[in-house]
Each structure stands twice: as structure tokens, then as C-alpha cells.
N, C-alpha and C positions, 0 to 999 in steps of 0.2 A: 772644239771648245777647249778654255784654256781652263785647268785644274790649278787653282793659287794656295797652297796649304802654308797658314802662318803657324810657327811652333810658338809657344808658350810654355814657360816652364810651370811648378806645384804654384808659384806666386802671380799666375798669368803676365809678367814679364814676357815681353816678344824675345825670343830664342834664335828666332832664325826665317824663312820659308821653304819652298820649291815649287817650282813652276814644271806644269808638263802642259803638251799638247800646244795646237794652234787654235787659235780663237774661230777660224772658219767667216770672220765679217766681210772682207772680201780676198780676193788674190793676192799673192805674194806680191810685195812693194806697195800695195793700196789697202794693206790693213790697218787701219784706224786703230784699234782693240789691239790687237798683240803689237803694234809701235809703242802704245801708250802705258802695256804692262813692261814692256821690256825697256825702256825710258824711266818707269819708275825705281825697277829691281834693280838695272845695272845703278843709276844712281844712288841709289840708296847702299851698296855695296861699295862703289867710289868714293862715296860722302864718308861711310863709318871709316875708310881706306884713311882717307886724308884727312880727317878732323878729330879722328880719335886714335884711343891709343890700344883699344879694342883688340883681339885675337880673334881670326874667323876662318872658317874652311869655306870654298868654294868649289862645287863639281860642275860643271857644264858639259853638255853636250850638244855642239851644234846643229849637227846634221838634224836630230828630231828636235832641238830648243831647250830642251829638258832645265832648268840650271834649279844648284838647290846651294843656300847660304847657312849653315849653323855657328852662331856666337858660341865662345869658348866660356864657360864659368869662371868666375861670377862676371855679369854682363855689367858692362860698361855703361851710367849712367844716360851720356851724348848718344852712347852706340842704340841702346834703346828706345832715347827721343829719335833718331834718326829712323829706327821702324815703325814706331807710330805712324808718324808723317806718311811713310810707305803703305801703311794700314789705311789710313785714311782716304789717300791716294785708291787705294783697291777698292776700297768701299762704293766711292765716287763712281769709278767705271759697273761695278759690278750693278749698282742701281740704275744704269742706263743703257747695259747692255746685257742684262742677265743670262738672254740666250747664246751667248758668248764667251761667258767667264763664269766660275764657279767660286767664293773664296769660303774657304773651310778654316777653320781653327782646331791645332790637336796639341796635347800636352803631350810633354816629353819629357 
């Protein structure tokens, strides 16, 4: 299962995420579910990349997938319509593959 935590700052502003874990939907190169979260995180970390003017740390780790993104204060208004999107995007998977994906909301 995949663990999606969105951060949110005291203004629930989206902050950031982190992704752990594999979704478990089928074998490596045929997972539906972990392409589909990983298609959305890396672009949404690309997007705030090249359309804003945002500040953000990125840790990834490949070997286990792990990747976590935090926005720098104060958050960039584009940089946070661009996690919405991402949000919404999660939401989507997660109501059609529940036993697949987790997504969690925590303040920071």
C-alpha cells in the first residue's frame, strides 16, 4: 500500500507531501496505482519547478520510492494551486483504489 501524507500548514494551505511504500495493484511495470501516484507527484513537483517561482526541498529515495516534497514559507500562491490539483488527483485514485493507497492530511 501506498501512504500519501499531504502537509498543510495552521491555514490548511498545502505545504508539501510524502509518498512511502508500493501500492501492491499489480507487479512491477504493471502497476496501474503507483504509475498513476507517481505521474501525479513527480508532475506536480516539475510544474511548481517550471511555472513558479516557489522554493521547495525534495528527498527521494529510489530503491524503496519513498519521495517527500516541502514548500518553503510563505507558499507561493501558483505553487499551492499546483497541490490542489495534486490533491484532487489523490483523492480520485484513492476513491477507486482504496485498498491500494492511503491519503492522510497532517499539519505542520
Amino acid at each position: 500500500m501506498t501512504i500519501v501524507t499531504v502537509f498543510q500548514d495552521k491555514n490548511h494551505s498545502y505545504v508539501g507531501f510524502s509518498c512511502k511504500g508500493h501500492a501492491g495493484y499489480a507487479k512491477a511495470g504493471e502497476d496501474i496505482v503507483c504509475s498513476a501516484i507517481s505521474v501525479l507527484t513527480i508532475n506536480t513537483i516539475n510544474s511548481i519547478s517550471s511555472f513558479t517561482d516557489a522554493k521547495f526541498s525534495v528527498d527521494s529515495k529510489e530503491e524503496t520510492g519513498d519521495l517527500k516534497m516541502l514548500l518553503e514559507m510563505p507558499v507561493d500562491e501558483d505553487a499551492e494551486l499546483l497541490m490542489r490539483s495534486l490533491v484532487l488527483g489523490l483523492q480520485g485514485i484513492q476513491e477507486n483504489y482504496q485498498d491500494y493507497m492511503t491519503l492522510n492530511f497532517k499539519e505542520v
